[in-house]
C-alpha positions in Angstrom: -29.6 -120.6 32.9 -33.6 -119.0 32.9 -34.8 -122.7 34.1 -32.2 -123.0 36.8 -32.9 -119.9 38.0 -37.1 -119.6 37.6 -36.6 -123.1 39.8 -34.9 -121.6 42.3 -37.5 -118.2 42.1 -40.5 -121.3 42.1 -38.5 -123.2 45.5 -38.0 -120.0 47.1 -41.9 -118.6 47.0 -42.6 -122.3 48.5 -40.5 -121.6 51.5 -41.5 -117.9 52.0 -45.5 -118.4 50.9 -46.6 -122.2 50.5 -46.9 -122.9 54.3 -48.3 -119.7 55.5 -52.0 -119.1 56.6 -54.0 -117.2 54.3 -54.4 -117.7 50.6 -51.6 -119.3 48.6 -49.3 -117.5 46.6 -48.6 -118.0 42.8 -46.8 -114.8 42.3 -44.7 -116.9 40.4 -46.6 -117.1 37.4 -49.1 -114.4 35.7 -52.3 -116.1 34.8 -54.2 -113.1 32.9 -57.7 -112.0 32.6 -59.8 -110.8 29.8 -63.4 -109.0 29.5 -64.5 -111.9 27.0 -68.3 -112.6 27.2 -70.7 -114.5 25.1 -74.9 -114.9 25.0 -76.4 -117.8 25.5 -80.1 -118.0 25.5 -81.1 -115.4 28.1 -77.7 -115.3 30.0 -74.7 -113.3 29.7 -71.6 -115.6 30.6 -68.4 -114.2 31.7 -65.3 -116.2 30.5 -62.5 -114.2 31.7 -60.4 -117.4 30.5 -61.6 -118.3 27.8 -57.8 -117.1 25.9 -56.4 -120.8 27.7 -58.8 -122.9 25.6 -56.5 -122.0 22.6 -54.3 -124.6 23.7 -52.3 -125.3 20.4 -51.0 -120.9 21.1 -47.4 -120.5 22.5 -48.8 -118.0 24.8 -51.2 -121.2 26.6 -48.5 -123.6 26.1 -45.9 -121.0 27.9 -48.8 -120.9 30.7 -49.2 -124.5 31.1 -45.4 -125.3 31.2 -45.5 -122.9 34.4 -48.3 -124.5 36.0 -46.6 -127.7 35.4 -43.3 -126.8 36.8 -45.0 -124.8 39.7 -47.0 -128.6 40.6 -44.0 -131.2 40.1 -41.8 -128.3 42.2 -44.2 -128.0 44.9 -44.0 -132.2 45.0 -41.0 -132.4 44.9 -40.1 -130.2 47.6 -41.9 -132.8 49.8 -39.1 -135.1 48.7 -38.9 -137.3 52.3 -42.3 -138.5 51.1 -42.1 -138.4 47.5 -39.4 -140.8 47.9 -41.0 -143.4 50.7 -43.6 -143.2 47.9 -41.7 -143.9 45.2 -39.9 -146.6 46.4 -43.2 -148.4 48.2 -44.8 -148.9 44.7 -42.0 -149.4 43.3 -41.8 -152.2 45.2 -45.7 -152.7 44.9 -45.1 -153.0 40.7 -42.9 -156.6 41.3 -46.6 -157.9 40.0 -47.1 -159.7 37.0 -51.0 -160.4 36.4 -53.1 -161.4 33.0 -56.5 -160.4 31.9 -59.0 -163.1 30.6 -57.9 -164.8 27.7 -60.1 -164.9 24.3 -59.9 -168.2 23.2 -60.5 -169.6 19.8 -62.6 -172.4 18.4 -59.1 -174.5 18.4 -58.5 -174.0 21.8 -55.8 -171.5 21.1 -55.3 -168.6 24.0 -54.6 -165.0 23.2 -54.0 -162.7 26.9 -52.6 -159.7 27.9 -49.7 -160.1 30.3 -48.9 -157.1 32.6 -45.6 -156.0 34.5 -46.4 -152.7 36.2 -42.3 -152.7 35.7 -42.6 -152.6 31.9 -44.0 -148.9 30.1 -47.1 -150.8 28.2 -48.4 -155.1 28.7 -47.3 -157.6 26.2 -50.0 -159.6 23.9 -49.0 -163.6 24.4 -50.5 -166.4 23.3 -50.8 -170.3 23.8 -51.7 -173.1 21.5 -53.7 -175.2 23.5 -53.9 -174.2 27.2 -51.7 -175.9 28.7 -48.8 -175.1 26.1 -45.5 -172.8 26.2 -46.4 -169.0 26.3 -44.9 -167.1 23.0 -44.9 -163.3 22.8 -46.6 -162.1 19.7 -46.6 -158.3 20.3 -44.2 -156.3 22.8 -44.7 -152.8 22.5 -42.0 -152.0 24.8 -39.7 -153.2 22.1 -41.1 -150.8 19.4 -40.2 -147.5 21.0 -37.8 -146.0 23.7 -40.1 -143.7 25.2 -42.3 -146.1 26.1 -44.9 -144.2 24.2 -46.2 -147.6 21.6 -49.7 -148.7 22.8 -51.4 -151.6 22.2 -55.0 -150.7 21.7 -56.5 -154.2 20.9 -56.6 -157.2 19.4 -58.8 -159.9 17.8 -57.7 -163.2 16.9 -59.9 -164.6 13.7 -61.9 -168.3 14.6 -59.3 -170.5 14.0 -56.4 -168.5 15.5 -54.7 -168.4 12.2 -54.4 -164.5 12.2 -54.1 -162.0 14.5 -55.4 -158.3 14.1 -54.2 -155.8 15.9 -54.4 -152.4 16.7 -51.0 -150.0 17.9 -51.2 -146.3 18.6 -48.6 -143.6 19.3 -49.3 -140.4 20.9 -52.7 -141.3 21.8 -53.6 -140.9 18.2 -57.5 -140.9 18.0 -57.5 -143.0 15.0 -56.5 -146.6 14.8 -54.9 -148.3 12.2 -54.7 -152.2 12.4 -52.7 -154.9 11.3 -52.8 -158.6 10.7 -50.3 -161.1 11.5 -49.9 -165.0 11.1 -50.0 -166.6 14.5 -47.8 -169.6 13.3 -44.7 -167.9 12.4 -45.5 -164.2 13.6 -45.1 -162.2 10.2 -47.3 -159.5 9.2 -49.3 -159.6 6.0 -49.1 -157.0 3.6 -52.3 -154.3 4.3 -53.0 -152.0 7.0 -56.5 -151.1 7.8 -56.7 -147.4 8.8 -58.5 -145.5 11.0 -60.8 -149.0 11.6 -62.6 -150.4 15.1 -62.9 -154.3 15.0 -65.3 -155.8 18.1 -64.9 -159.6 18.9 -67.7 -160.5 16.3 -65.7 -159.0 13.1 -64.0 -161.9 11.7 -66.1 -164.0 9.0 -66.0 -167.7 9.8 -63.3 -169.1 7.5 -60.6 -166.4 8.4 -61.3 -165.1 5.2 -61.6 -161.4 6.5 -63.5 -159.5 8.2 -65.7 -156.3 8.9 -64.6 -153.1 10.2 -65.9 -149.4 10.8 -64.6 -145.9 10.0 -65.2 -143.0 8.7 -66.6 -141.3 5.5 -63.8 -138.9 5.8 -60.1 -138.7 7.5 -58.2 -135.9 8.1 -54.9 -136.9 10.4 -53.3 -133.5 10.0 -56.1 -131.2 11.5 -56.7 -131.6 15.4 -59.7 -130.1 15.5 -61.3 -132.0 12.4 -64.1 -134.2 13.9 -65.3 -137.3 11.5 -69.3 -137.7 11.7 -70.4 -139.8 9.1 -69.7 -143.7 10.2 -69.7 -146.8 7.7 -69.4 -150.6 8.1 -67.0 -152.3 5.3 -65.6 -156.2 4.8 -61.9 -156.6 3.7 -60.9 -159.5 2.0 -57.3 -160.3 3.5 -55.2 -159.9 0.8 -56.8 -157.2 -0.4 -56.0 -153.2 -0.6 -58.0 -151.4 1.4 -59.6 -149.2 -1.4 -61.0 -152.7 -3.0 -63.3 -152.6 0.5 -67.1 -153.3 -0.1 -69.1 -150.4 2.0 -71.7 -152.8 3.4 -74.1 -149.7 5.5 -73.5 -145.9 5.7 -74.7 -144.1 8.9 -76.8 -140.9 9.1 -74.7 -138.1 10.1 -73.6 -137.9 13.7 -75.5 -141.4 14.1 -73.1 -143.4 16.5 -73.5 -147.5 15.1 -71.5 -150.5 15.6 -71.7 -154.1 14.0 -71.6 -157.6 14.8 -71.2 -160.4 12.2 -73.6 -163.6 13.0 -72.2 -166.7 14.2 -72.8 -168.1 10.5 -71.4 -165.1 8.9 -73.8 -164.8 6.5 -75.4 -161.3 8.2 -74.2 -158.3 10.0 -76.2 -156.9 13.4 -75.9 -153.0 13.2 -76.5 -151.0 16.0 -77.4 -147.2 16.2 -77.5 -145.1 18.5 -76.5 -144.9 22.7 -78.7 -144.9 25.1 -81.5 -146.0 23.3 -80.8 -148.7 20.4 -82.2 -149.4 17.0 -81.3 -153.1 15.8 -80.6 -153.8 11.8 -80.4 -157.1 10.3 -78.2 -156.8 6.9 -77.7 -159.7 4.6 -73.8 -160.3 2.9 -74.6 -163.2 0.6 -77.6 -161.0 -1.1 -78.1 -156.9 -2.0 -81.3 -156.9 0.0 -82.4 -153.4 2.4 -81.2 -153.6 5.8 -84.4 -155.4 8.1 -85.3 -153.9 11.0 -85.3 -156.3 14.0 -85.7 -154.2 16.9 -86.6 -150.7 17.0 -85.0 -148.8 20.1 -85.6 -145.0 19.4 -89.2 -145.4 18.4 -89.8 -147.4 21.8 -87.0 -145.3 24.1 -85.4 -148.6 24.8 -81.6 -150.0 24.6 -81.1 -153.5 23.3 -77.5 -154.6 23.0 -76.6 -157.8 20.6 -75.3 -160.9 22.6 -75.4 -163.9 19.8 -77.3 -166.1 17.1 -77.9 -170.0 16.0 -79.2 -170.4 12.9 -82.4 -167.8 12.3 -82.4 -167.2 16.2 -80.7 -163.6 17.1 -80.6 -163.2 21.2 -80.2 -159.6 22.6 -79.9 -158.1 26.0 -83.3 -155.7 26.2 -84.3 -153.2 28.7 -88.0 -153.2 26.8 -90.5 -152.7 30.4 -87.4 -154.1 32.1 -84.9 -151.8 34.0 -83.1 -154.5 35.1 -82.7 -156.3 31.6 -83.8 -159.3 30.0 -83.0 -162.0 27.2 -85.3 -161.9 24.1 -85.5 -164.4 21.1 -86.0 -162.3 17.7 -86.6 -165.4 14.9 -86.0 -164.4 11.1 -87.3 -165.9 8.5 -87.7 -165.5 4.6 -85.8 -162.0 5.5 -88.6 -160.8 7.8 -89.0 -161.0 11.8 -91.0 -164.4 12.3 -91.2 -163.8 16.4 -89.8 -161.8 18.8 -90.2 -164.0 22.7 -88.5 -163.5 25.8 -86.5 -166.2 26.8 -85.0 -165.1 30.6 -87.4 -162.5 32.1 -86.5 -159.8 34.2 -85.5 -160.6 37.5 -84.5 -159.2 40.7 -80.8 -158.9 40.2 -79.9 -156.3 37.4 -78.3 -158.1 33.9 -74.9 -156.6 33.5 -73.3 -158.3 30.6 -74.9 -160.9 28.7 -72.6 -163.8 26.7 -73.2 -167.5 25.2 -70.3 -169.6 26.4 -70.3 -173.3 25.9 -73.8 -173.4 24.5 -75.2 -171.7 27.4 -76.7 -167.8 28.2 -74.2 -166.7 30.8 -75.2 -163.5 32.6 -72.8 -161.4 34.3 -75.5 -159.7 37.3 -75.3 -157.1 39.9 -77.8 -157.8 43.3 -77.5 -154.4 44.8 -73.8 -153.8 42.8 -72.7 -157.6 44.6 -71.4 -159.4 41.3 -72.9 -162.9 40.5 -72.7 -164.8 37.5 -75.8 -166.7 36.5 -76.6 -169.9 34.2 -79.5 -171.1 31.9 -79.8 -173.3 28.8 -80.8 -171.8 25.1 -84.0 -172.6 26.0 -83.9 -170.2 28.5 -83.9 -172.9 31.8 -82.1 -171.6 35.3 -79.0 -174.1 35.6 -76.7 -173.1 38.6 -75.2 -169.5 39.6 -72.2 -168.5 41.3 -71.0 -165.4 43.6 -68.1 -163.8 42.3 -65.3 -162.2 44.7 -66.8 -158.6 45.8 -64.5 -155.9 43.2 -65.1 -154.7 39.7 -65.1 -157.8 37.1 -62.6 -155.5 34.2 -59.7 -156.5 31.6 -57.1 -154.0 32.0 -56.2 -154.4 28.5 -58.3 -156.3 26.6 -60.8 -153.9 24.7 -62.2 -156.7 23.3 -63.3 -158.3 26.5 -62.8 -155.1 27.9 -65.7 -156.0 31.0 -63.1 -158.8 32.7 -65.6 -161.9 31.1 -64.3 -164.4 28.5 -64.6 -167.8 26.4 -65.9 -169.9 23.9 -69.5 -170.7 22.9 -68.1 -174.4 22.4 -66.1 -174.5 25.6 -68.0 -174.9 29.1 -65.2 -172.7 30.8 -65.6 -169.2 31.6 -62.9 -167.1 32.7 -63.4 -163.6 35.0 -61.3 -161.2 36.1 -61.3 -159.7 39.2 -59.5 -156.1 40.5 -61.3 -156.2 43.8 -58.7 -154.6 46.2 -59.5 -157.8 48.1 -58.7 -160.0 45.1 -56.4 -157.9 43.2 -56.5 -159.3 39.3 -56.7 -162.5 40.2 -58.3 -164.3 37.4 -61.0 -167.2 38.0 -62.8 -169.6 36.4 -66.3 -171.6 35.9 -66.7 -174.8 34.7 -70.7 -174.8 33.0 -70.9 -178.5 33.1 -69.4 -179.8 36.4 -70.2 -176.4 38.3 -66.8 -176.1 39.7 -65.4 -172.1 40.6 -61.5 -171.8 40.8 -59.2 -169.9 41.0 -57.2 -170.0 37.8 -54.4 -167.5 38.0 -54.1 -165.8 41.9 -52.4 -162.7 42.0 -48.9 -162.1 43.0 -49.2 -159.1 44.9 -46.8 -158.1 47.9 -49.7 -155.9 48.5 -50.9 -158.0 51.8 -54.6 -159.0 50.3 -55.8 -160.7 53.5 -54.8 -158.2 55.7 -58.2 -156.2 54.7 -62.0 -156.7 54.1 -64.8 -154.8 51.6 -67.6 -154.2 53.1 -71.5 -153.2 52.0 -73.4 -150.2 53.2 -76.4 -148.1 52.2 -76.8 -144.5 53.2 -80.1 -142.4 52.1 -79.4 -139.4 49.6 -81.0 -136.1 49.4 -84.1 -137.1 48.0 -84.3 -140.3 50.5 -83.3 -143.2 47.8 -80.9 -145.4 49.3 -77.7 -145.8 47.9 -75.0 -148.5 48.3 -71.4 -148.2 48.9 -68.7 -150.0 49.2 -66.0 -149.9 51.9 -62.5 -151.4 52.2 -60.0 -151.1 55.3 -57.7 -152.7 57.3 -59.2 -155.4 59.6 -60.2 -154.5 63.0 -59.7 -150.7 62.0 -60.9 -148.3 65.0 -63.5 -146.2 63.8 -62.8 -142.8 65.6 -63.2 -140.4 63.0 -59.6 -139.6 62.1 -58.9 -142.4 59.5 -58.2 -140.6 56.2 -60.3 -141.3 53.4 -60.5 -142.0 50.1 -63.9 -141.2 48.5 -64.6 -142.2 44.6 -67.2 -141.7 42.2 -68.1 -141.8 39.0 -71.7 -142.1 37.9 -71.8 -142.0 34.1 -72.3 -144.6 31.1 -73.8 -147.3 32.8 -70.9 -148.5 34.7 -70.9 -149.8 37.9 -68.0 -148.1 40.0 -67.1 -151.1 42.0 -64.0 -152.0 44.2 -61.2 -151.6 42.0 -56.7 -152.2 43.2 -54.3 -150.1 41.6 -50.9 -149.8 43.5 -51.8 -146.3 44.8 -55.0 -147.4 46.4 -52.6 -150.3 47.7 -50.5 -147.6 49.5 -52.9 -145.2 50.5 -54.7 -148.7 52.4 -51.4 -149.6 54.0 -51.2 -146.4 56.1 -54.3 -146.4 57.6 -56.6 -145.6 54.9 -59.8 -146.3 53.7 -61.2 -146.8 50.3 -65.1 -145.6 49.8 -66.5 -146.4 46.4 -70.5 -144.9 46.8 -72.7 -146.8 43.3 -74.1 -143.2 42.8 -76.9 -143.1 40.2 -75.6 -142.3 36.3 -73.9 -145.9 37.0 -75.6 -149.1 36.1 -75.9 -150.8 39.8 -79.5 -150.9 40.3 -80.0 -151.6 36.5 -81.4 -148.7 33.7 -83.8 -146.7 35.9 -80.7 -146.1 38.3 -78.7 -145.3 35.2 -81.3 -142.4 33.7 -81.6 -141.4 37.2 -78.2 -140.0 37.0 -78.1 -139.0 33.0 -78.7 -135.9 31.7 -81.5 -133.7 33.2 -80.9 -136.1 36.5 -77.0 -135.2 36.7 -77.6 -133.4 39.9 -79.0 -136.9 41.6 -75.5 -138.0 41.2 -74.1 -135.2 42.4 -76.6 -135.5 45.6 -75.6 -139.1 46.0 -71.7 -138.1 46.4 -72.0 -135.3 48.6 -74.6 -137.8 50.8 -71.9 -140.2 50.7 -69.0 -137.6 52.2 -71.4 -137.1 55.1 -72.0 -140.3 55.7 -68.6 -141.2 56.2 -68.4 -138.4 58.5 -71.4 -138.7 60.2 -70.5 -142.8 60.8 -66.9 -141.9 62.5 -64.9 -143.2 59.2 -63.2 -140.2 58.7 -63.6 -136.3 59.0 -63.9 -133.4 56.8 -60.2 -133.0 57.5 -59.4 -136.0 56.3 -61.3 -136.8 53.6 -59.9 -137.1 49.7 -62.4 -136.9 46.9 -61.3 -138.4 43.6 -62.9 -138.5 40.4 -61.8 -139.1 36.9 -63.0 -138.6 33.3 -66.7 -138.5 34.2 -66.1 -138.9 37.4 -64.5 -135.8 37.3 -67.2 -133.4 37.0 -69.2 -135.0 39.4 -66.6 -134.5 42.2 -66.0 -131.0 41.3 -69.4 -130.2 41.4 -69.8 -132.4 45.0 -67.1 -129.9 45.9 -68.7 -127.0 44.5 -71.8 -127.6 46.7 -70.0 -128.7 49.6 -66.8 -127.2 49.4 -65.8 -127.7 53.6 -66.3 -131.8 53.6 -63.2 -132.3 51.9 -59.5 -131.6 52.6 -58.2 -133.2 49.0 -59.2 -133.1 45.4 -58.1 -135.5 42.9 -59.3 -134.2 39.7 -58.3 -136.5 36.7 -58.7 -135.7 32.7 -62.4 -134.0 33.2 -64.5 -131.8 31.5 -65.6 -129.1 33.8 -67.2 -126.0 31.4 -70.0 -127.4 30.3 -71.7 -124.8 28.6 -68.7 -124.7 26.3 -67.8 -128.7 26.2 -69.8 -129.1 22.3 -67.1 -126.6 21.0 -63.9 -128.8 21.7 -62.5 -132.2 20.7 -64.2 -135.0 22.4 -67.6 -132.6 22.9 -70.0 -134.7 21.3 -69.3 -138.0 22.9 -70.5 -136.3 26.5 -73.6 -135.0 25.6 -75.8 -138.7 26.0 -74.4 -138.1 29.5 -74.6 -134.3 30.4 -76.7 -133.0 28.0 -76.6 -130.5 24.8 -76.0 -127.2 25.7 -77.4 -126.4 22.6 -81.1 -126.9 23.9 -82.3 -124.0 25.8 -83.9 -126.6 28.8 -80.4 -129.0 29.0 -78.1 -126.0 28.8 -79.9 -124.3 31.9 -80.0 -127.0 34.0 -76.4 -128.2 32.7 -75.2 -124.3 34.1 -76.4 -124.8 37.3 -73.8 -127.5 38.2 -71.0 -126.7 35.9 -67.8 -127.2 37.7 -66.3 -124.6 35.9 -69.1 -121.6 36.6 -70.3 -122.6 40.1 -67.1 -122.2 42.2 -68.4 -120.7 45.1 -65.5 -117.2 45.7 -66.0 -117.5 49.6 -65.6 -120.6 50.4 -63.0 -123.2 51.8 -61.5 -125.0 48.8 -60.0 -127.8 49.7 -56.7 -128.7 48.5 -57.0 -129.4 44.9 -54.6 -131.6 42.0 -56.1 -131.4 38.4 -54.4 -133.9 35.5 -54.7 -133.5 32.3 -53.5 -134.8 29.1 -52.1 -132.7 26.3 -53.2 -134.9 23.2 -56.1 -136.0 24.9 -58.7 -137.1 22.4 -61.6 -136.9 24.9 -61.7 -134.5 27.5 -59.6 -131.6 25.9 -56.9 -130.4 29.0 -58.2 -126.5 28.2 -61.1 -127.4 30.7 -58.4 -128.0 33.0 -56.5 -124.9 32.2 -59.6 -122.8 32.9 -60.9 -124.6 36.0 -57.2 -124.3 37.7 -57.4 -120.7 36.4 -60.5 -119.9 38.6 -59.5 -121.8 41.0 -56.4 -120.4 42.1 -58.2 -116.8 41.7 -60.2 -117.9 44.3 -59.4 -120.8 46.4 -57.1 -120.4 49.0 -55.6 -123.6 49.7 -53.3 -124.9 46.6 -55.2 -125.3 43.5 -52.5 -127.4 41.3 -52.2 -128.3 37.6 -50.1 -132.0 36.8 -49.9 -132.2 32.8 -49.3 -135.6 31.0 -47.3 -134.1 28.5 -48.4 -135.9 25.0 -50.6 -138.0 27.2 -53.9 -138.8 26.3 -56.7 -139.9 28.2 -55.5 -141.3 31.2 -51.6 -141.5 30.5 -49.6 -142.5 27.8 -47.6 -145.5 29.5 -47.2 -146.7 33.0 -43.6 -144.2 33.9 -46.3 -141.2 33.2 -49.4 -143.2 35.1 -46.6 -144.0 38.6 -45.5 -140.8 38.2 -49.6 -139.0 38.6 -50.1 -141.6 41.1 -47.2 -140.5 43.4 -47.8 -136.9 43.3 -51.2 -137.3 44.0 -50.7 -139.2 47.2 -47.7 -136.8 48.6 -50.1 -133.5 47.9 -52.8 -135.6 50.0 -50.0 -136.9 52.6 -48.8 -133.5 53.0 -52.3 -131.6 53.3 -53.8 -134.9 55.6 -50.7 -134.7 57.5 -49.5 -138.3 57.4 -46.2 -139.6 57.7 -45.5 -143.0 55.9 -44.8 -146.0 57.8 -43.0 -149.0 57.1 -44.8 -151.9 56.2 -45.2 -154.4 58.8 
């Protein structure tokens, strides 16, 4: 009887408050303030929310269930669009598309299959390619809530065995399993809490390496493992008979890569800047250093080996990356050479496929795939359909690239909103491009076009962005707008579908994707450009982009959405934050926004190679000055915000969300609104909960933009 009637108190402030001028009203619910206050260096911070970072407390959960129920009310009282909405991609989800497959050295195909109509993707698999499809994993089957995940999978050499990786909850640990392909049954052992890469499996199937963690504590939340190590399992073997093969230092983030003979593992430390380690298994010999990144400020990434020869990916005097040759011998480094030098377009992703370097390369963020011998000769080079080249599902091959060093075919993925996961292949020897799999869509593909601009940022540096609309759209500055960024990692933010920028296109919209610098576009300078003490750069680059728009007749500040996610996130709200009146709609998903806090909570450490270390007097100053969460402006024109978060999520812990719609709604006076992913992690916890985000965020927008949906033509 207190729900029914607190939803009819909620529906009735809409209609007396929600459409009036002035500031809106959440009388409903009683967010409270304290006088809490902290030092840091030579500032005195005022947190008068810091009580909702307690987010485990009944008193913050009570809170969050209000704000909850306060957003999906307020959307659903729009329920003439919530339901065009619904329905449209519900009709847009009759798609079934596959990511890249990893195939084996018998020719055996392992894929990800996809029905936007199903909670999670199903794992398949084919013998040879042309044979029937069999379902080895359906996590819809293993759960009623939908709520199984499949985190990844890596088939061993041969195909013979399948490891595998499920979740529930968004459980930050992973625990994997191994199956016989031939007859599907699971072998005895579980690996737990383990992360397998594509290069784990030794060379006869008989196991494999692994990493995890010196120590494991599932029950406590806020228990962060530090201390990394690299192991081999034997299958058939207990876990507790596993050899420890490397221990990191504390905090030391590696990774490793058996070699194509499997006689050594590649280790990796470090993040931005990488230090290479050779490490024999057939003999108790030191680690060798092959390539040392910290000492030199340079990130070298691992692509393959014959024999003694070890290539990498280096950035070493070369922003834009090149292909080096290190040679070991006797245990020691014989020769380090470069084999593919620098050039103009920047190295994205770096494989041997079908005896052959095969580059994955950006020419001012336009994706090409290029082709030379071992040797290091040019072969041939092909343009790949304008859109972000990205498995959906396939960790593993998580970049949307994928095949065999002893098979000439390479298969890409695309998710350009022009392309729309179709996936494509490239034949080395014949030079033939295809398309392999189209995609099956109603969205109407060749009804629009992606187009290339370059506007100049604050500083002057030019910056490209991508544009996708309706062909033979009038540009009269009233077209609502979809601006998104993201800046962070490396990662190039290119053109990617997803049924709600399907949608949003079909009723007159346009999508804007600026490559603002923190992404890897124009290749590692672009990328520190945007990192840590050259956040704001970023920052510049999206608020230049917004005007652009504006200034160019492709929308107005009335119709204009801003949306960021993870990352993304706090470069948006801080674009906001500094130029609050260019936007009518904020899509704020699973961010971090107080950053002189964000070391303290789950998931802290993992942004600081991006943001910064508060910790450090110089970073933590510069980091306050464009912290979403203490820069919102008290007299300005907020546009129309939405903030997701996830309650278990591992990453970006949802109390930053809690405090930024906290000081938001004390100050804004448009709708500042909090959507919760309840037991959602980062980014949803299966496609009901994803749809569900999805259409609430496009009928706030609708409803603030003022459009009416129209039927499809």
């Amino acid at each position: 009887m207190k729900n029914i009637f607190n939803i009819i108190l909620i529906t009735l402030v809409f209609f007396l408050t929600g459409c009036q001028k002035g500031k809106f009203n959440y009388n409903v619910i009683t967010t409270k303030k304290t006088g809490f206050k902290y030092d840091k260096f030579d500032k005195t911070i005022e947190d008068t929310y810091q009580w909702l970072e307690q987010v485990d407390s009944s008193q913050v959960k009570s809170w969050a269930k209000q704000q909850d129920s306060l957003t999906k009310s307020y959307i659903g009282n729009m329920s003439e669009t919530k339901n065009w909405i619904e329905k449209r991609m519900a009709e847009l989800a009759k798609d079934i598309n596959n990511d890249t497959p990893i195939v084996t050295n018998n020719g055996s195909h392992f894929f990800i299959e996809n029905d936007y109509q199903k909670s999670q993707p199903l794992l398949k698999y084919k013998h040879k390619e042309s044979s029937k499809e069999i379902t080895l994993i359906d996590p819809n089957s293993l759960s009623t809530d939908g709520n199984i995940v499949l985190n990844d999978f890596i088939p061993s050499p041969s195909g013979k065995y399948l490891a595998y990786s499920l979740s529930k909850n968004s459980s930050r640990y992973r625990d994997w399993n191994i199956m016989n392909v031939s007859d599907q049954t699971e072998l005895v052992e579980t690996i737990n809490a383990a992360y397998l890469n594509i290069q784990s499996w030794l060379p006869n199937d008989e196991g494999f390496i692994y990493r995890t963690f010196v120590n494991v504590d599932r029950d406590d939340e806020s228990f962060i493992p530090n201390t990394s190590v690299i192991k081999k399992h034997i299958i058939g073997n207990e876990q507790d008979e596993d050899v420890t093969l490397y221990t990191a230092k504390k905090d030391e983030t590696i990774s490793a890569h058996l070699d194509s003979e499997g006689r050594n593992i590649l280790i990796t430390e470090g993040t931005n800047t990488t230090t290479i380690w050779l490490k024999s298994l057939e003999k108790n010999t030191k680690p060798l250093l092959l390539l040392d990144g910290k000492t030199n400020n340079v990130l070298y990434s691992f692509i393959d080996n014959i024999g003694s020869k070890y290539w990498f990916l280096s950035y070493e005097n070369a922003p834009n990356g090149k292909v080096i040759e290190v040679e070991v011998l006797n245990n020691s480094v014989n020769s380090i050479n470069e084999i593919i030098p620098s050039f103009t377009e920047a190295i994205n992703q770096a494989f041997v496929f079908g005896n052959h370097f095969v580059l994955h390369t950006l020419n001012k963020a336009k994706p090409l795939l290029k082709v030379y011998d071992l040797n290091g000769n040019y072969r041939n080079q092909v343009e790949l359909p304008v859109g972000l080249t990205w498995n959906s599902f396939t960790p593993a091959f998580q970049q949307g690239i994928s095949g065999n060093k002893n098979s000439s075919w390479v298969y890409i993925r695309s998710q350009g909103l022009t392309a729309s996961n179709s996936v494509y292949r490239y034949n080395i020897d014949s030079d033939t491009f295809e398309t392999y799999i189209k995609s099956k869509t109603p969205f109407n593909i060749d009804n629009y076009e992606t187009k290339q601009v370059f506007y100049k940022s604050e500083d002057g540096t030019e910056v490209p962005m991508f544009i996708t609309h309706k062909k033979g759209l009038k540009l009269d500055g009233n077209n609502p707008t979809l601006l998104y960024v993201y800046g962070a990692y490396g990662w190039t933010a290119l053109p990617f579908i997803t049924r709600k920028y399907a949608l949003f296109l079909e009723q007159g919209g346009i999508h804007a994707m600026p490559n603002i610098r923190g992404g890897g576009a124009l290749g590692a300078d672009w990328y520190k450009d945007g990192r840590g003490m050259n956040k704001k750069n970023g920052i510049d680059d999206c608020v230049n982009a917004a005007k652009w728009l504006i200034d160019n007749k492709y929308t107005s500040s009335e119709k204009l959405i801003i949306e960021g996610n993870s990352a993304g996130g706090i470069v948006a709200a801080a674009a906001v934050n500094k130029a609050p009146e260019l936007f009518k709609v904020a899509w704020l998903e699973f961010p971090v926004f107080d950053l002189a806090r964000v070391m303290q909570f789950r998931g802290g450490n993992r942004w600081k190679s991006q943001f910064g270390n508060p910790d450090v007097e110089e970073e933590f100053n510069y980091m306050y000055s464009y912290s979403p969460y203490h820069n919102i402006k008290p007299e300005s024109e907020y546009p129309y915000t939405l903030i997701a978060a996830g309650e278990k999520d591992p990453i970006a812990s949802p109390l930053h969300s809690y405090k930024m719609t906290a000081k938001l709604q004390e100050y804004s006076k448009a709708p500042s609104l909090l959507y919760i992913n309840w037991d959602g992690g980062h980014g949803g916890k299966n496609e009901e909960e994803r749809t569900a985000l999805r259409v609430a965020e496009l009928t706030f927008a609708f409803e603030a933009l003022g459009i009416k949906p129209k039927s499809i033509n």
